[in-house]
N, C-alpha and C positions, 0 to 999 in steps of 0.2 A: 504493500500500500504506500509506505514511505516511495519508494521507488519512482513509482508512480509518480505520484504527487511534485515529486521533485524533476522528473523527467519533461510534465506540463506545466511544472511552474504554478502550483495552486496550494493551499492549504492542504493537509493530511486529512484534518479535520471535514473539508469541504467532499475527499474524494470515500470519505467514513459515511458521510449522507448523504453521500447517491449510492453508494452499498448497504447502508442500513435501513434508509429510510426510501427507498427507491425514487430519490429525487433524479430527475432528470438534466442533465449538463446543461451547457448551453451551444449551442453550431459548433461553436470553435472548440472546444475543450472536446464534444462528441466524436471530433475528424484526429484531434491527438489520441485521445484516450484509444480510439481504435487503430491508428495507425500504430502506438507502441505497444500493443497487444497483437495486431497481426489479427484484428478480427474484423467482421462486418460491421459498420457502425446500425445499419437494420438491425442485424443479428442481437444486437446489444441494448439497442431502444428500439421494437419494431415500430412502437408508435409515436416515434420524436419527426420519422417524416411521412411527409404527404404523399399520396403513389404520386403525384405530378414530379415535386420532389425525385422521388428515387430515379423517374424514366429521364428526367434530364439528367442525374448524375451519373446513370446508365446510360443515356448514350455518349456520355466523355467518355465513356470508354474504350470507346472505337479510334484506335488508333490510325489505319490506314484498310484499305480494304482492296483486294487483287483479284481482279477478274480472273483470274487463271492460278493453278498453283505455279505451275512455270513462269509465270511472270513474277514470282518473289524472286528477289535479288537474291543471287547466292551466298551474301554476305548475311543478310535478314538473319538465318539459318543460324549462322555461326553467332552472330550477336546474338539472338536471345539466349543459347544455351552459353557462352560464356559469362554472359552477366552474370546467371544464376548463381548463388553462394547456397541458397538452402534446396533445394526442388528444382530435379527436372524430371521430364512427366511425357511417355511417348504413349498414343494409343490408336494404334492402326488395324488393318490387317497384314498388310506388310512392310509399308513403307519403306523399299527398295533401296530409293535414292537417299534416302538417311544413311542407311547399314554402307551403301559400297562406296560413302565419302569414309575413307579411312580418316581424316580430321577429326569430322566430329566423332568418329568412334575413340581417337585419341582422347581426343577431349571430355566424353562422356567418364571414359576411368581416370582421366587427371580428378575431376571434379567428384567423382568417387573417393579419390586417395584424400580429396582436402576436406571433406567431410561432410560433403552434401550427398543425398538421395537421389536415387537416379532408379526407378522404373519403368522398364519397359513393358508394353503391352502389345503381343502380335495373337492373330486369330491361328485358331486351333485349324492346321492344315487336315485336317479328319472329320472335320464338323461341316452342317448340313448349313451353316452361315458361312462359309465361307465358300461353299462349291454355288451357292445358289449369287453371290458377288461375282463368282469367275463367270457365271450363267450373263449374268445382266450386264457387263462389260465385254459380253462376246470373245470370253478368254477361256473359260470352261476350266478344267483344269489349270490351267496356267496361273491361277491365283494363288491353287494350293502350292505351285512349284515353286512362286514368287516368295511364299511364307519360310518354305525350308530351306530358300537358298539364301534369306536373310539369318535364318538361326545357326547359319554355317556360317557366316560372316561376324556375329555377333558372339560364336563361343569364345574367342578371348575374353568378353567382358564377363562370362561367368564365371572367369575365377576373379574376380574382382572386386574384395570385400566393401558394402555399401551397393554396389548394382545388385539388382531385382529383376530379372523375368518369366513374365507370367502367360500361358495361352488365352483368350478368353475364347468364350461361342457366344458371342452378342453380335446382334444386329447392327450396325455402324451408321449411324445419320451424319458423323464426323469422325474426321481424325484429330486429335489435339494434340500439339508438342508444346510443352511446357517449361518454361524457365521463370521461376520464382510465380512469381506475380502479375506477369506477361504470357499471351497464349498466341500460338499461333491455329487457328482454328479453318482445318480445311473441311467445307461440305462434301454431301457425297450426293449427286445427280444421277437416279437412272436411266442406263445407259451408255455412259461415260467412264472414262477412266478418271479417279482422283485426280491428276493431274488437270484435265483441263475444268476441276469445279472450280467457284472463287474460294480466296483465302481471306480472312478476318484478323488480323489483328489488332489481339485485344491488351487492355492495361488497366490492371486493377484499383478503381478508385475509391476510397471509405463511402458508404452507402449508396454503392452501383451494384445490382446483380448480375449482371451478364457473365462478369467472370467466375463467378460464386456460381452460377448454371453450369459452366463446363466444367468447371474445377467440382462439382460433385455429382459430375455423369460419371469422372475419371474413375472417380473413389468408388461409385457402385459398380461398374467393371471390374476393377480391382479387388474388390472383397469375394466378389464369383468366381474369378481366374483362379488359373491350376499352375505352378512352378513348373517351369520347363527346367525336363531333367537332364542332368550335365551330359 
């Protein structure tokens, strides 16, 4: 609590009655309080804003938005997972062009070694979700080929203490690559190959949910996922 208090600059006292007495902050102290907690400031007052409120501080969080996944800049990539210091976060079914930039794969176990999380998520090349994606991209099999020629690219990372990966058999309305706080959120179009759906980038602001929506689609694929065995 001390902590706190002293990190926003308020009475110990003051930050004692909004914990004991459910007093509510005021704007400015609600956007600290969440920012040095690392939480939603909704999450935390859901009733301090108004939905009008939320949907404009949700849509600051659209940071730029790519008609195509090919059109992100090959650099885009690398910036957001080097920022990261705590979380990074992949959740495809293949995600090909990740696995065969040996960069970011470098990069994926440096940032392992230095002490951030690094999960990844590919689809279960055996599952009836992923042969029915190769179906609707006119690849048939070739999705499941695309999955286990990435898990063959990515076994260095599993000796890798700190990396995580996991199969899932979920349906895919996106892919997400995540670093920290920032997502890169590619749709999926049927008919199409991921590559030519648009890309969303997003950037987490205190009481916006848009990245709070992807960021716990991640987490409920993740609790379902099976560890791919070494």
């Amino acid at each position: 609590m001390a902590e706190l208090a002293d990190s926003i600059q308020v009475d110990p006292k003051t930050v004692e009655r909004w914990i004991t007495k459910d007093r509510t902050p005021y704007r400015k102290h609600r956007y600290a309080v969440a920012s040095f907690l690392r939480m939603d400031e909704a999450y935390l007052w859901p009733e301090a804003l108004t939905p009008e409120q939320s949907a404009a501080v949700s849509e600051s969080e659209i940071v730029t938005v790519y008609p195509h996944r090919w059109a992100v800049p090959r650099d885009a990539w690398g910036r957001l997972f080097s920022a990261a210091k705590q979380e990074i976060g992949v959740l495809v079914y293949s995600g090909l062009f990740v696995a065969e930039d040996s960069g970011i794969v470098r990069l994926f176990a440096d940032k392992a070694k230095a002490g951030a999380r690094v999960r990844i998520l590919l689809g279960d090349p055996d599952c009836a979700e992923v042969a029915q994606r190769g179906e609707d991209e006119g690849i048939d099999d070739g999705m499941a080929a695309k999955i286990r020629n990435v898990m063959v690219l990515y076994r260095p990372l599993q000796q890798v203490e700190g990396v995580e990966i996991r199969l899932h058999r979920t349906v895919l309305y996106n892919s997400i690559y995540r670093g920290d706080d920032q997502l890169l959120v590619n749709t999926h179009v049927y008919g199409q190959p991921a590559a030519n759906a648009p890309v969303f980038h997003l950037r987490k602001m205190a009481g916006g949910d848009m990245v709070s929506t992807y960021t716990g689609s991640f987490e409920a694929v993740w609790a379902d996922a099976v560890p791919l065995d070494s």
